[in-house]
N, C-alpha and C positions, 0 to 999 in steps of 0.2 A: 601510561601515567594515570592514576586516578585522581582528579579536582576535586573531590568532594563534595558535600550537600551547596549547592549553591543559592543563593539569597531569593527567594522572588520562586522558591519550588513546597512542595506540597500537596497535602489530598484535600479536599473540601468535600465533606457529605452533604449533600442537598437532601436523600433522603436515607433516612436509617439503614437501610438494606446497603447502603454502599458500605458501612464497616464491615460486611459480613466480607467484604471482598478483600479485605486490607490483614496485613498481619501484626499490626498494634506498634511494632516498634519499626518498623522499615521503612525508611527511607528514599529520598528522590536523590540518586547517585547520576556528577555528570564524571564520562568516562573520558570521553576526549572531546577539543575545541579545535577550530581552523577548519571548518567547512564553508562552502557559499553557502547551499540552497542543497542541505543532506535530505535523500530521500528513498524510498525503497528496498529498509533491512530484512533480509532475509538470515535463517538460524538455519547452519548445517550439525546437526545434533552429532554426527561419528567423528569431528572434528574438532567439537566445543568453540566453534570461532561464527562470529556475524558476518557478514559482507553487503553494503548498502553503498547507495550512488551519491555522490559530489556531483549535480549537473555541469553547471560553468565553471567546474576545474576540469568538466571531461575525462574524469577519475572517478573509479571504485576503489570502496576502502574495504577493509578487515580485519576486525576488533576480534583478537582471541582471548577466551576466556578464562585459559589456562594461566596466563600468565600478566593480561592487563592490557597487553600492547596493541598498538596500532599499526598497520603498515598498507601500501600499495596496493590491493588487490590487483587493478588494468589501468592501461595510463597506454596511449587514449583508449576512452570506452563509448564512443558515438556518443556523449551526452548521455549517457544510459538513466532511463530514472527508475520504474518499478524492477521490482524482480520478486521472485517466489521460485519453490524447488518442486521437482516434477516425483513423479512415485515414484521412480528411481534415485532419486538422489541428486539430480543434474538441475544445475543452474537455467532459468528460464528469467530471461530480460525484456524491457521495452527500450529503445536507443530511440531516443528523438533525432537523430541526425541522418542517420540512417534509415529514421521511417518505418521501423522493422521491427519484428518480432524473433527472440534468437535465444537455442538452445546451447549451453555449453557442455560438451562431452567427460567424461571421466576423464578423456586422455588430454583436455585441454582446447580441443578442436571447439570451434564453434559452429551451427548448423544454422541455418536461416529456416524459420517453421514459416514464416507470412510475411511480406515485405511489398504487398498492395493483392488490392482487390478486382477484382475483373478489367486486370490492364492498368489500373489507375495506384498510384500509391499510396499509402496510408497518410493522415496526417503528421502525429505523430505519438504513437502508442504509449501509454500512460501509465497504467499500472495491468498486472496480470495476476491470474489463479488457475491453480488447475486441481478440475473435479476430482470426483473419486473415479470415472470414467476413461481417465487420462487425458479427457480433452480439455483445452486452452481455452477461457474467455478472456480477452484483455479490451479495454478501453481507448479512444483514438481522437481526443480534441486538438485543439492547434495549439499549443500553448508552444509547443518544437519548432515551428515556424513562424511566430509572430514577430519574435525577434532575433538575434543572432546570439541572447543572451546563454538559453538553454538548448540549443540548436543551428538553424539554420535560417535565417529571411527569407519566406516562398509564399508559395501561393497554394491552396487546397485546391488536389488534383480528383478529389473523390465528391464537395464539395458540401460534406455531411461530417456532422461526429458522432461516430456511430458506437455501438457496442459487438464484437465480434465472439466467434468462437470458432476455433478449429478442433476440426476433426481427426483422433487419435488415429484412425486407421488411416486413410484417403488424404489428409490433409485439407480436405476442402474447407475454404473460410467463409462464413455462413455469419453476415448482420443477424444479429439478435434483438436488438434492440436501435431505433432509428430516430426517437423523439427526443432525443436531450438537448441541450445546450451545450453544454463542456463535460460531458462523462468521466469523470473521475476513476477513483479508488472503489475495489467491487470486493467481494467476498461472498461466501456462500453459509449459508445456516450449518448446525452442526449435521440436520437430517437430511442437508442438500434440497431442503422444500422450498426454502427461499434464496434468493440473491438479491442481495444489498449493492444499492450504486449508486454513488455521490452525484451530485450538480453541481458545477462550480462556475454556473452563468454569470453570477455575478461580481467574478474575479473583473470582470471586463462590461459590466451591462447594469447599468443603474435598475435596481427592484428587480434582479436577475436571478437564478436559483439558487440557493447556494442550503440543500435541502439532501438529506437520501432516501432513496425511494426501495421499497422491497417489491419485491418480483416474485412470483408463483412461478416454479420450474414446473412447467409440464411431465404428463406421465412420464412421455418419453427419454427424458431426461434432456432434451437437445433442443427446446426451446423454451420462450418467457410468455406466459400469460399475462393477468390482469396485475396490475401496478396501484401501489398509492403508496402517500409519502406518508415514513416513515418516522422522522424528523428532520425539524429544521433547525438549522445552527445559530445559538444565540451567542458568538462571539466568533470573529471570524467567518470560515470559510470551513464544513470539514472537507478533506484530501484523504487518505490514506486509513483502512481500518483495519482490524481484527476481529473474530468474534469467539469467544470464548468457550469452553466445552456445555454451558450451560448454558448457552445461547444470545451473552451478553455482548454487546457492542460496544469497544475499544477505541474511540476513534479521534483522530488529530482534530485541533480547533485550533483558533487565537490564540487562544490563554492554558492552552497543553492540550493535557488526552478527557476528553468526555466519556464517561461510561453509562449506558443505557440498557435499561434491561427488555427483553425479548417483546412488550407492549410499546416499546416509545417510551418510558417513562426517564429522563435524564435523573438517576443516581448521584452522582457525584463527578469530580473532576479531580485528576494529578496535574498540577499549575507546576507548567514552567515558565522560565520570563524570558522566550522567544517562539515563536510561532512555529507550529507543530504542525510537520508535512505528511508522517507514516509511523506505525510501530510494527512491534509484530512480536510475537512469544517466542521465548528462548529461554536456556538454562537445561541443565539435564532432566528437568520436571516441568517445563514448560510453565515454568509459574516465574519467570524472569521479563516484566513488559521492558523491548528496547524502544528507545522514541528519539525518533529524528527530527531535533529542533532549531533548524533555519544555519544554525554555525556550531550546533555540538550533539553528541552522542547523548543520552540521556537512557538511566534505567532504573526499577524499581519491581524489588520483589513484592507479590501477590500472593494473596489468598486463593487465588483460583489459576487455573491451567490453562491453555491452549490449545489450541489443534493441529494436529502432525500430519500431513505438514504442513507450514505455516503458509 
């Protein structure tokens, strides 16, 4: 069922260069409502369908594109929250309930790629990407165990939130990153030189981070050099991003999607009137932003593209 343009949606330019990004008539379309706390849309491009996480329904959905509809993807899905697709094609999740990191197979199977670290279990995995490498970086705050809302009530058995990455060949899961607060939503630049990773300290922490920081990928490809922030959120909280073929950053806030271009410089904003946790490009030209906001599906076509995969 499509809802229509709904009241309180919109682009605002802050600066000129953000109409270069817009297509002059297109619109903020909400596609479906009835979520808790929607997050983690992934675009399966040979299918033309989305699939993103319901945390406290404990349900994946998926929105196909062919025809409008909405239906069940998994019921139960561990509290599943990020997801993204692997070079093959294969679904790659974070389940806060389960603490786990998890591949789903063509045939349906699902694979466990990380589910703790040297003995100890993760918190509870947040959002994920994967390189052009094949290897997995994904994110690990508690946000899955602080309450029983998105997860589980526990205790941190690792005792850090860390930033991880496994290894395509060996599997081994390898900290990348050890200084954040609440490590969020990650992505990587178009040239893979950078890696973008949210803060979201101050979900929980009065004057706490709530900022993204970019990252120098080393030569190697398999670790993070020297850091500094990126930008800081002036509404809200950002969670979940994208970056665009041209280098621009897509990303959830308060008040919708913030777009920044490759210096820090905040562009402009797409308002919607519920708090925006993730998007991600889709469409058969990757110029479709989907955005998951708090209780509904949200989308709006673009002047610019995405990255394959998303």
């Amino acid at each position: 069922m499509f809802y229509g343009e709904p009241e309180g949606t919109g682009f605002e330019a802050i600066d000129p260069r953000f109409n270069e990004c817009l297509t002059g008539h297109g619109r903020v379309e909400r596609l479906w409502t009835g979520a808790r706390w929607a997050e983690g849309p992934v675009w399966f491009a040979a299918g033309r369908y989305l699939v993103f996480s319901d945390i406290p329904n404990n349900r994946m959905m998926r929105y196909d594109e062919t025809d409008g509809s909405m239906s069940v993807f998994r019921n139960p899905a561990n509290n599943s929250n990020g997801n993204t697709v692997d070079r093959e094609g294969r679904l790659v999740s974070c389940e806060h309930l389960a603490r786990r990191v998890t591949r789903t197979e063509h045939n349906g199977s699902i694979t466990i790629l990380a589910d703790n670290y040297e003995g100890n279990r993760f918190n509870s995995p947040n959002d994920v990407v994967v390189k052009s490498d094949g290897s997995i970086w994904f994110t690990d705050p508690p946000y899955g165990h602080l309450t029983d809302y998105e997860g589980e009530q526990g205790e941190s058995e690792i005792g850090n939130n860390n930033v991880y990455r496994i290894d395509p060949m060996s599997g081994e899961v390898t900290p990348v990153c050890v200084d954040f607060d609440k490590p969020n939503g990650l992505a990587f630049s178009p040239d893979e030189k950078y890696l973008y990773i949210a803060d979201t300290g101050a979900s929980h922490k009065h004057n706490g981070n709530k900022h993204i920081r970019r990252f120098d990928v080393k030569e190697s490809g398999q670790a993070l050099g020297k850091s500094k922030v990126f930008a800081d959120c002036t509404s809200g909280l950002f969670d979940g991003f994208r970056v665009d073929r041209d280098g621009r950053i897509w990303t959830s806030a308060g008040d919708g999607v913030h777009c920044y271009l490759p210096d820090g410089t905040l562009i402009g904003k797409i308002l919607i009137p519920e708090l925006v946790a993730n998007v991600c490009f889709g469409g058969a030209r990757l110029n479709r932003l989907f955005i998951c906001g708090t209780t509904s599906l949200y989308s709006a076509y673009l002047a610019v593209n995405g990255i394959s995969p998303c």
